[in-house]
Structure formats: C-alpha cells, structure tokens
N, C-alpha and C positions, 0 to 999 in steps of 0.2 A: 626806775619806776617807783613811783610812791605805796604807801599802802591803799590810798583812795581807789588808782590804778590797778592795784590788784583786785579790791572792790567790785572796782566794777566788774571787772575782767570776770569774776566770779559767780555774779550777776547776770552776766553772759553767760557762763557756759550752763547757767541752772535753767535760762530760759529757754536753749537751744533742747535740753535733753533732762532728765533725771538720772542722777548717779546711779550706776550698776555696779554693786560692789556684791565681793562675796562674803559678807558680814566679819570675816577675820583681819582684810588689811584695809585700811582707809585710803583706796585707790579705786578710782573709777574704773571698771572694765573696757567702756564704750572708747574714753578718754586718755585714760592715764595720768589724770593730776587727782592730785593727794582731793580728800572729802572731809569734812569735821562734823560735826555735831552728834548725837549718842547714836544715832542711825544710820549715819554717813549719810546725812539728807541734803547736804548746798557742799557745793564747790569751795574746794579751797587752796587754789594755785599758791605756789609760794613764789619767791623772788627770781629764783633760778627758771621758775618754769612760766612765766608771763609771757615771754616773746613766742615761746612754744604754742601757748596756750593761744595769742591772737590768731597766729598764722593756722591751728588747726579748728580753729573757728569760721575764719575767712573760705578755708579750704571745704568745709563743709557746706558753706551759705554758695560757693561755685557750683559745688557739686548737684545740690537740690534745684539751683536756674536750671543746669545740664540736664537734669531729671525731668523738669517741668518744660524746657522747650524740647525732647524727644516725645512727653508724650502729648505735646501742640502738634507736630508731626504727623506721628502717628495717627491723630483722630481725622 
C-alpha cells in the first residue's frame, strides 16, 4: 500500500468516527490505530495497520446496514 492509500484510508476512519483517545497515548480507544496531530484529532493508520484498518471499517459500515434493517423491522 502507498502512502496516498494510507491517506485515504485515514480519511476514512476520521469520517466514520472522531478519535477517542485518552490524551496520554496516540491510539484511538473506539479503533485502535495510532492518531497524530497536537490533540490526537485525524487518523493515522501506519503501514502495518492498513489491511486492519479496511476490514474494520467494512466491518462497521455491515454492522450499521444490520442496525438499520432490524430497526425497518421492527417499526
């Protein structure tokens, strides 16, 4: 994967959520990929953690369909 790819990828996980960090380590709580900026404010997956990083994005965008057709269901 490129840096661009990480890019994005990071880009992604900022629009899916905002970083929850506990101000000491530059690691998202929600997530678990590293964060940068003086506030841990954007994403910032490294090389090793890119393929992680899709598949637990994919995993969440599953999860919120599953969310959203039980409560079609339900009404």
């Amino acid at each position: 994967m490129t840096t661009e790819e990480a890019a994005a990828l990071a880009t992604r996980l900022d629009e899916d959520h905002f970083p929850e960090t506990n101000g000491r380590m530059a690691v998202c709580r929600r997530c678990g990929f590293r964060t940068t900026g003086e506030t841990s404010d954007r994403h910032a997956p490294v090389e090793i953690q890119i393929t992680r990083a899709s598949r637990w994005l994919d995993a969440q965008a599953h999860a919120r369909r599953g969310a959203q057709a039980r409560e079609a269901l339900d009404s």
